[in-house]
N, C-alpha and C positions, 0 to 999 in steps of 0.2 A: 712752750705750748706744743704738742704734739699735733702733728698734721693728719689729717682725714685723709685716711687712704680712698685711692679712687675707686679701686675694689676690693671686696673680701668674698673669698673663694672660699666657701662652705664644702664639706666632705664629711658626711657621714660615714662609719664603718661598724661593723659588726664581724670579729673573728678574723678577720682580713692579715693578722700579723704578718704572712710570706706574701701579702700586696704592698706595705708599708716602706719600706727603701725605694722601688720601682715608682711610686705614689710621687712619692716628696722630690726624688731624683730629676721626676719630668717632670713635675707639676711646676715647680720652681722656676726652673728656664725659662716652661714657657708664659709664665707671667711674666719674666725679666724682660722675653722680647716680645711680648707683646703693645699695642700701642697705648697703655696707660703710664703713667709715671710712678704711681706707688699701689701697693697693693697688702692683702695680708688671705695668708690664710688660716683658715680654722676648722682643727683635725674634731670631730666630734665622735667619741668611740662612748657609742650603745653597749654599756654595759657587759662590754668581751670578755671572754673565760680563759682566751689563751696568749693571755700577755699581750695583747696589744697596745691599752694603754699607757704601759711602760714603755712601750718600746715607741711608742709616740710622745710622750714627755721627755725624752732621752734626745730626743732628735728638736725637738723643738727648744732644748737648751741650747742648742748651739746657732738660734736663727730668731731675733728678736720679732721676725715676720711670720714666725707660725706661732698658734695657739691652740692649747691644747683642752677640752672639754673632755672631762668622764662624768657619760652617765651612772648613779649607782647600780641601776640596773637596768634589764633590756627595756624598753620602752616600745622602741619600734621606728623604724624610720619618719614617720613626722616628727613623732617630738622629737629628736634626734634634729632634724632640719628646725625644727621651734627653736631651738639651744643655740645652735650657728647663731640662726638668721637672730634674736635678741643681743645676740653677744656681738655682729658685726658693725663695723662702723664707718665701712666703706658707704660714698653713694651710690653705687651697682653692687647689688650681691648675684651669686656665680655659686652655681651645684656643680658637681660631678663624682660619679661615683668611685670609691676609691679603687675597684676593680681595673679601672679604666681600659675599660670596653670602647669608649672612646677618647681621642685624641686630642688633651688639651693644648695642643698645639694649634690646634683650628679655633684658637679662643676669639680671633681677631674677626672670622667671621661674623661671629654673634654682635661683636662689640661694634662696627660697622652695620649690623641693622639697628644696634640700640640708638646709635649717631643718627638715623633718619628718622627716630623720633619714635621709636617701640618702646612700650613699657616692659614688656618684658617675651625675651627671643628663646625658643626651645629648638632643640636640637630633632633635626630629622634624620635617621638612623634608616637611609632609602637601602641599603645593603646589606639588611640586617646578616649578623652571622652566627644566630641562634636558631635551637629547633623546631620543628613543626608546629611543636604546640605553642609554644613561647608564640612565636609571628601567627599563625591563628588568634590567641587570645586577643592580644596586640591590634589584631583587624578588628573584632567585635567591639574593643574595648573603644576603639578609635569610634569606631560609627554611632556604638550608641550614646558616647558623648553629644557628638556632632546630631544628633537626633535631638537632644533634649536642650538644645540651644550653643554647645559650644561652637567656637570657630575652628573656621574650616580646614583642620591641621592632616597632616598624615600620620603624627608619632607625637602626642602630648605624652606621654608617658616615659619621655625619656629623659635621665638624669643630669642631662648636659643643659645646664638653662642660665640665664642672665635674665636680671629685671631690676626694678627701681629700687631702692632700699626702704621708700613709705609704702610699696605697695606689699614687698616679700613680708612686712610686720603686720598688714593686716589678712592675710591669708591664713584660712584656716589648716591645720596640719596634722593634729593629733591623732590617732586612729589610721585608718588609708585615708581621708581625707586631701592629704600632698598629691595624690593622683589626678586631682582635679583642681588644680590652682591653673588652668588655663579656662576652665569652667567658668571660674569664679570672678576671674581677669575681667573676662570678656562681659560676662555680666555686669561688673561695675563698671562699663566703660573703657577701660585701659585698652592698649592697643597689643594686640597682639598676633606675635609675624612666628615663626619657622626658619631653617634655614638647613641645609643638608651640611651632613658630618659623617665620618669614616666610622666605622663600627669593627670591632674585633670577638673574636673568640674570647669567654673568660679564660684568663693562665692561669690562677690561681685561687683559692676559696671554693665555695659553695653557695650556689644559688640557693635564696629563702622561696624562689618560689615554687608555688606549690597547686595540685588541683583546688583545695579549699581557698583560694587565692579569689577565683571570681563570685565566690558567695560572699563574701566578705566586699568586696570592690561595692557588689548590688548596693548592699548593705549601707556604706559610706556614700554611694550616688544618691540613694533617697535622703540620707540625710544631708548632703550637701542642698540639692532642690530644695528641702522642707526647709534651708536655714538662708538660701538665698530669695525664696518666693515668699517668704512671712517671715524677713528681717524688720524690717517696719512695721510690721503689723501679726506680730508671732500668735496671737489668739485665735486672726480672722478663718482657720480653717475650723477653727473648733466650733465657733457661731456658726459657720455656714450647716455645718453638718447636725448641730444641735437643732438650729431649725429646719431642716430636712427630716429629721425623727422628730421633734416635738409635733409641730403643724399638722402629719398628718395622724400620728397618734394619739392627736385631741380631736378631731375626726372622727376616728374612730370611735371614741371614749363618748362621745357627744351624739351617735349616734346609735351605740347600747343605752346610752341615759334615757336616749326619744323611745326605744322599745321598751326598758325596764317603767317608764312614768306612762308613757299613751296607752300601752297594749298591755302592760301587767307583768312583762315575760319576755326572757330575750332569749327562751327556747334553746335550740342547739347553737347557740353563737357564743360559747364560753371559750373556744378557741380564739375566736378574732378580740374576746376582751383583753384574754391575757396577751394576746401580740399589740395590742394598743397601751395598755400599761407598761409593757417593759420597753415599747417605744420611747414613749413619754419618759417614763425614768432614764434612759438612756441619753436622751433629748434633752434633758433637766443637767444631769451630770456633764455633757458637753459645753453645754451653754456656759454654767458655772465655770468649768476651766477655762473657756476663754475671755470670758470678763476677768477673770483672776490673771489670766496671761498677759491680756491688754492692761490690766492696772500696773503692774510691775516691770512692763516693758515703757510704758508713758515715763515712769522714774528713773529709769535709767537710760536710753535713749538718745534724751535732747535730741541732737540733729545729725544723730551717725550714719543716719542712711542714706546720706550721696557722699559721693567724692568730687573733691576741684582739683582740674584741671590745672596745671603748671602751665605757665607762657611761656615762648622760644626763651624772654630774655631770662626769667627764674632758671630754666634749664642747665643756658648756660652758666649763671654766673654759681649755680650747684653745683656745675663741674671744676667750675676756678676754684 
């Protein structure tokens, strides 16, 4: 029977081929000496156009502890982290970028606050050594997290992370969405710590990021919020809002019927009729979505909206 490694160290890449030797060369090691006993990794290449896949299957013949994933094509780095994290079978799984910008050699850090009981530990990048706008971005991105409920981190957004292996399988990734898996942590409870790490220049590749980068991030935060505040109850903003435009657009409508019946004539008030019918239909089509929402989330559902909590002793004997 094959033994459960204690970690798998997920590595997304995109075009990274003159990262790939440097990747494996250090990665490796420093798994070997770090304080787990087995481990694995898994190379995941998004869809690259300049040989990398090959050149990471090639390499992973010769190491029954790497594994190799190709995307058919680019996806993008969540699904990319989705494909790892289904494929890993460690019980900690472990990101890092294959750029390595930072230094898996400081893996033992993380792994020592997951030992005091973190669900899952990100790397803080206090040094960064990117440019202006990257560490601007970086700041906003950080605060307005921390504004809409995340914890209280300095650098959620960096790719050096450790966490449980039930919790990396239910986190959402697809899209930008991975940018806020400490968002999402924290919301369902899990515990989530930090810990400072070395940062480097990139040596090789090209950064994907980009100005259209924080319209998009927007984009992925509203729908992370829309999908963690009406998981349980994915219709209730549509009711709310449905009776917000219905109630007072029957109001309205109720109150041209009193001048068109009592006084014969509702005069110049043909502008507030039609703002009270297209309420009302608007109000009606809301409504309707969310009874339709709430019926099909009731069926599928059952009881996926909390999580339990693991005991010290479950803890340990999932690391034995």
């Amino acid at each position: 029977m094959t033994r459960v490694p204690d970690l798998s160290m997920v590595v997304p890449m995109r075009d990274e081929r003159d990262a790939v030797e440097d990747l494996v060369t250090r990665l490796v090691p420093a798994l070997e000496a770090a304080r787990i006993e087995s481990f694995e990794v898994i190379l995941v290449d998004d869809g690259s156009r300049d040989g990398t896949g090959d050149l990471l299957e090639k390499l992973c013949d010769g190491d029954d502890r790497l594994r190799c994933l190709r995307l058919r094509r680019p996806f993008g780095k969540g699904d990319a982290l989705g494909a790892g994290f289904d494929a890993a079978r460690g019980h900690w799984i472990g990101t890092i970028d294959a750029d390595l910008q930072e230094s898996p050699e400081e893996l033992d850090r993380l792994i020592s606050v997951m030992e005091d009981g973190a669900d899952l530990v990100i790397g803080w990048r206090h040094r960064r050594r990117d440019g202006v706008g990257k560490r601007l971005s970086s700041f906003l991105y950080n605060s307005v997290v921390r504004l809409v409920g995340g914890p209280p981190l300095h650098d959620g957004n960096c790719g050096f992370k450790l966490m449980r292996n039930d919790l990396a399988r239910e986190l959402p990734l697809s899209g930008g969405r991975f940018r806020f898996m400490q968002l999402v942590a924290n919301h369902w409870g899990y515990r989530v710590q930090e810990v400072q790490v070395s940062h480097r220049k990139r040596q090789t590749g090209q950064t994907h990021f980009g100005p259209m980068r924080a319209f998009s991030a927007a984009v992925d935060l509203l729908a992370v919020l829309a999908l963690l505040r009406g998981h349980s109850r994915p219709g209730i903003l549509f009711l709310k809002w449905g009776l917000v435009l219905t109630l007072p657009g029957a109001l309205i409508l109720s109150f041209i019927a009193y001048l068109r019946i009592f006084e014969g004539s509702i005069q110049h008030r043909f502008p507030l009729l039609a703002l009270g019918v297209m309420m009302v239909l608007a109000g009606l089509q809301l409504l309707l979505a969310g009874v339709m929402a709430e019926w099909m989330a009731a069926k599928e559902r059952g009881r996926s909206s909390y999580r339990i909590e693991k005991s010290r002793q479950e803890s340990r004997e999932h690391q034995q």
